[in-house]
SEGUSE-783736 format. One record per residue: x, z, y of N, C-alpha, C, O, CB in turn; residue in three letters. Coordinates in nm, 4 decimals. Each point is the difference from the previous one (the first is absolute). Glycine has a CB too. Layout:
N
[[X,Z,Y],[X,Z,Y],[X,Z,Y],[X,Z,Y],[X,Z,Y],ALA]
...
END
This chain:
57
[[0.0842,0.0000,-0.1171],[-0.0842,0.0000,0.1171],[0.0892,0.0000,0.1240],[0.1049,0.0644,0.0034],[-0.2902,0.0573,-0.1279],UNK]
[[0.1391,-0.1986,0.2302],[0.1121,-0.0244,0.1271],[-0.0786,0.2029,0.0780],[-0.1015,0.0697,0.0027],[0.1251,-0.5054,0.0707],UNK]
[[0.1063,0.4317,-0.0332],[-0.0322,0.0851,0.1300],[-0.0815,-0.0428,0.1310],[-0.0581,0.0899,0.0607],[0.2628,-0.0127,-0.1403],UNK]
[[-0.2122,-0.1996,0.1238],[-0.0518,-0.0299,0.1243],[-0.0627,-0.1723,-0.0273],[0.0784,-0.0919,-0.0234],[0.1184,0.2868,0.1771],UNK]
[[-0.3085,-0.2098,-0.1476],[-0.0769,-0.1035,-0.0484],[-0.1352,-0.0398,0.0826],[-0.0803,0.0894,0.0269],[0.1837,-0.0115,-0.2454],UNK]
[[-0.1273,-0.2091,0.2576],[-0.1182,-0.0236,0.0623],[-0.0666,-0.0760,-0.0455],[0.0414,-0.1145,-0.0179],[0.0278,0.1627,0.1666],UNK]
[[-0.2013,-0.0089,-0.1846],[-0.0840,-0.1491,-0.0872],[-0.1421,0.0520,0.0902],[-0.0558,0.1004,0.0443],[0.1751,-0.1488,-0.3817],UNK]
[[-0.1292,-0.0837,0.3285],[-0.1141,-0.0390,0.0812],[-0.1309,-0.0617,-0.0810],[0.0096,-0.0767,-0.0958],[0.1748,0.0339,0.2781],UNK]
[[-0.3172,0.0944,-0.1212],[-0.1420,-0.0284,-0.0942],[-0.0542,-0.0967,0.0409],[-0.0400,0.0369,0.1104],[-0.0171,0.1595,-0.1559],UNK]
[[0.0220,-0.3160,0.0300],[-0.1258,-0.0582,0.0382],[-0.1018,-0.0561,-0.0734],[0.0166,-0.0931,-0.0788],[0.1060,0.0700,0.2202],UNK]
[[-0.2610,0.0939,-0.1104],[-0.1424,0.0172,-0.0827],[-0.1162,-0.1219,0.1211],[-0.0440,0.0101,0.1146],[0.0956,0.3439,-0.2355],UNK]
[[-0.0586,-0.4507,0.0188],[-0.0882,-0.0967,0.0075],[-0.1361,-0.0051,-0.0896],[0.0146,-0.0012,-0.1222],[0.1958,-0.0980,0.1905],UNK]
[[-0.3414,0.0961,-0.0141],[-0.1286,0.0639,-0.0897],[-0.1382,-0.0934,0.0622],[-0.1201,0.0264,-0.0055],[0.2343,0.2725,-0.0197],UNK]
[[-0.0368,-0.4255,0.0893],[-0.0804,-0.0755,0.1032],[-0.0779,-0.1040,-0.0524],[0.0199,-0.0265,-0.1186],[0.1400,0.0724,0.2724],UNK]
[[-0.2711,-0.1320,-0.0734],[-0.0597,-0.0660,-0.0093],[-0.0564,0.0311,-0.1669],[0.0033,-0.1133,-0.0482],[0.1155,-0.0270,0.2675],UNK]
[[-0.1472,0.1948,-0.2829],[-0.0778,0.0163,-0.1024],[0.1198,-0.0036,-0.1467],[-0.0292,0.0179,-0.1183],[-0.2155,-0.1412,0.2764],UNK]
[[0.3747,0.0955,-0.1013],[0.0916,-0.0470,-0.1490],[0.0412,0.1491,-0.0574],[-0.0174,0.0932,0.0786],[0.1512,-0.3546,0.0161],UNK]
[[-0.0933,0.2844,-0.1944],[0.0429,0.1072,-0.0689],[0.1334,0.0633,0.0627],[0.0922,-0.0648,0.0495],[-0.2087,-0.0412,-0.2527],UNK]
[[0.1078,0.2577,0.1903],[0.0697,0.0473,0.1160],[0.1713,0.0029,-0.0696],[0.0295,0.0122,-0.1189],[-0.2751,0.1541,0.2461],UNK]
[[0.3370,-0.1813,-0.0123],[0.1327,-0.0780,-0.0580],[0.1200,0.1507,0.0481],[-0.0167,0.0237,0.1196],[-0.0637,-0.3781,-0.0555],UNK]
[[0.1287,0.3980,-0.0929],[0.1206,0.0755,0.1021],[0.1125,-0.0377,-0.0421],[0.0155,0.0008,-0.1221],[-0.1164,0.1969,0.1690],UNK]
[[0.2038,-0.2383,0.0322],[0.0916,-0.0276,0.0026],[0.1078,0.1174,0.0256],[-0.0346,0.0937,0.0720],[-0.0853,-0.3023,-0.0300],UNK]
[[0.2623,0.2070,-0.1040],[0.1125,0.0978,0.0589],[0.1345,-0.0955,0.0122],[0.0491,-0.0841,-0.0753],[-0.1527,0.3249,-0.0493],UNK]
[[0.1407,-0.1883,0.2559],[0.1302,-0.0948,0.0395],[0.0827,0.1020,0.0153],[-0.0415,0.1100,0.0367],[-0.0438,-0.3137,0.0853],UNK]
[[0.2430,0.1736,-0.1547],[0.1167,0.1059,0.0422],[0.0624,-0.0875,0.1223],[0.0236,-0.1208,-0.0009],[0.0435,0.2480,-0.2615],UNK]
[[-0.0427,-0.0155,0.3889],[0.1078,-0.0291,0.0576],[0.1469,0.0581,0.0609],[0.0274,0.1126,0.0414],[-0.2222,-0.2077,-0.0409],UNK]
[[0.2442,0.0232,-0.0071],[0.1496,0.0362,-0.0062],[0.0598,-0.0326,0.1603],[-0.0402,-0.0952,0.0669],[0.0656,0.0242,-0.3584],UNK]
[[0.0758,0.1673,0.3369],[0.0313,-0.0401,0.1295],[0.0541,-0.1176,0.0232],[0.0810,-0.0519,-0.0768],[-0.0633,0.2467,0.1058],UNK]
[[-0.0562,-0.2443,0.0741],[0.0483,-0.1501,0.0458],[-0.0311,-0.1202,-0.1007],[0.0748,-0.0977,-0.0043],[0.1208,0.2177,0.1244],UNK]
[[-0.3182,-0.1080,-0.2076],[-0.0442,-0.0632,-0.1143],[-0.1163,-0.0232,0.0356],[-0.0610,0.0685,0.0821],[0.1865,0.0179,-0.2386],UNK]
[[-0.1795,-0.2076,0.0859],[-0.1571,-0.0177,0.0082],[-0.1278,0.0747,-0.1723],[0.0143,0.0110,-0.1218],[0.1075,-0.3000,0.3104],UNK]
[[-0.1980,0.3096,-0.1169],[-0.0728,0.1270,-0.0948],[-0.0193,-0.1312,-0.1482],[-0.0515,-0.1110,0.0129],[-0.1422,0.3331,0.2315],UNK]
[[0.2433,-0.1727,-0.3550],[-0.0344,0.0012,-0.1347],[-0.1168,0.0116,-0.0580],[-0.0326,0.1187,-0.0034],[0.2016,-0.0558,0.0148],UNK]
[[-0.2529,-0.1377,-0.0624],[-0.0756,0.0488,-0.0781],[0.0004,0.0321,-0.1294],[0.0589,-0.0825,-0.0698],[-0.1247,0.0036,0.2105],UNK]
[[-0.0015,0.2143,-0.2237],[0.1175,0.0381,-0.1061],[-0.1018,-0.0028,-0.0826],[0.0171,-0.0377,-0.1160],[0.1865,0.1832,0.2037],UNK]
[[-0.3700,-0.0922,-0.0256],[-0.0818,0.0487,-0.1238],[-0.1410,-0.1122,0.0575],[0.0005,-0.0696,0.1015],[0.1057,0.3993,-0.1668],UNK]
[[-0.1796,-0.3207,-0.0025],[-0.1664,-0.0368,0.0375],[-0.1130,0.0250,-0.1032],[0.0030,-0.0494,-0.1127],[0.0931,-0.1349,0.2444],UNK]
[[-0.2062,0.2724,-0.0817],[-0.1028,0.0430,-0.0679],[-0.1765,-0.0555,0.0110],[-0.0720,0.0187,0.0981],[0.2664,0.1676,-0.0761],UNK]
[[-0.2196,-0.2303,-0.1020],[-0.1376,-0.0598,0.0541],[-0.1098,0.0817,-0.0354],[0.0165,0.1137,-0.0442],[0.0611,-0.3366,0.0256],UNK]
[[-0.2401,0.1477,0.0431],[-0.1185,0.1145,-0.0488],[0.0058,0.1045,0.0542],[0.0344,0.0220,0.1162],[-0.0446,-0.0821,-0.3036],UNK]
[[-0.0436,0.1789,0.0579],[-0.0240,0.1134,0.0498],[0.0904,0.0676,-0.0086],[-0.0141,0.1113,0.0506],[-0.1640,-0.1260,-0.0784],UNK]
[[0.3079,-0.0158,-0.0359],[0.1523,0.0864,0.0132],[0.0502,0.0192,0.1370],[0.0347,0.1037,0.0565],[0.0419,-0.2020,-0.2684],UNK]
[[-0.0809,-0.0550,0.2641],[0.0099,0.0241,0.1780],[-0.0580,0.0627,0.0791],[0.0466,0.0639,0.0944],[-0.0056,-0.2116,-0.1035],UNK]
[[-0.2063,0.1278,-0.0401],[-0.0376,0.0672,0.0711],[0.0033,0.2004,0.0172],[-0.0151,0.0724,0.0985],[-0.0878,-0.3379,-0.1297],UNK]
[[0.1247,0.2904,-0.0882],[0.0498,0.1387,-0.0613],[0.0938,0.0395,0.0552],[0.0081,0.1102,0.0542],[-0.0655,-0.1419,-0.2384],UNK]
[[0.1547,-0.0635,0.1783],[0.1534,0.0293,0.0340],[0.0271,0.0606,0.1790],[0.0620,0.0946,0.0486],[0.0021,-0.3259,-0.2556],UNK]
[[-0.1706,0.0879,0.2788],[0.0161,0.0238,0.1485],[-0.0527,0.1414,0.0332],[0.0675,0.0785,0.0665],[-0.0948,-0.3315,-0.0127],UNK]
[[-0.1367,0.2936,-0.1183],[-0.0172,0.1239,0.0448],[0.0511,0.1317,-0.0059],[-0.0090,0.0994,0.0722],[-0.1181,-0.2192,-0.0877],UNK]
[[0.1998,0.0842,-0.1221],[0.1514,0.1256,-0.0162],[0.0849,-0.0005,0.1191],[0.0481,0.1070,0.0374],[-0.0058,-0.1480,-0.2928],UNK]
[[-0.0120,-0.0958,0.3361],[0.1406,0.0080,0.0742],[-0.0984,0.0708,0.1361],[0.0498,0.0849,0.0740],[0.1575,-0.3434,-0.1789],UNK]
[[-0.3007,0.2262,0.1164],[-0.0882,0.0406,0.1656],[-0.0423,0.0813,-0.0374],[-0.0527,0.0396,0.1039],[-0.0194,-0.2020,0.0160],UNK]
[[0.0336,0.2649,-0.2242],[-0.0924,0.0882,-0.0123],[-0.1138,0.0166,0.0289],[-0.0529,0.0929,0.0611],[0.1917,-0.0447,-0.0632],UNK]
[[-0.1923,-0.1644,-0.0538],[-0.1807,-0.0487,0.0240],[-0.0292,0.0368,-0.1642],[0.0561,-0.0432,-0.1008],[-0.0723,-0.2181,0.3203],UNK]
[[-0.1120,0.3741,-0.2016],[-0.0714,0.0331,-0.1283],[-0.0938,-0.1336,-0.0823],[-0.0550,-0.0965,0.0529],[0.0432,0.3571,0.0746],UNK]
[[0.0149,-0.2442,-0.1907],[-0.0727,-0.1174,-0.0453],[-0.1626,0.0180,0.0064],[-0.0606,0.0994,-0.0400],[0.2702,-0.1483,-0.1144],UNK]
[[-0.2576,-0.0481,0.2029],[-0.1176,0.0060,0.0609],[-0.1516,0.0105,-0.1665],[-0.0108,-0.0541,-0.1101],[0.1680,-0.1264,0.3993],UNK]
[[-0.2019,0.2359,-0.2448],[-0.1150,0.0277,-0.1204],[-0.0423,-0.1403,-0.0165],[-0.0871,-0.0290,-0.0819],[-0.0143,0.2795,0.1398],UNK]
END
């Protein structure tokens, strides 16, 4: 595991398509990586873990 690490989220759930999240690493003076990607309801699971949104009844 690194000591000092930045990855970045982005959660797409638009126009009606199945919800997508993406994870990018970035590194100094580098352009962000994308390392992982989750679709459905894993993404959507996944994002409300990172924001701490309960899951809605």
């Amino acid at each position: 595991m690194k000591d000092f690490d930045t990855v970045l989220v982005g959660f797409d759930h638009s126009h009606g398509d199945p919800a997508i999240l993406i994870v990018g690493r970035k590194a100094p003076g580098d352009n962000v990586r994308i390392i992982n990607q989750f679709q459905g309801k894993e993404a959507e699971e996944l994002y409300r873990k990172l924001v701490g949104e309960e899951k809605k009844a």
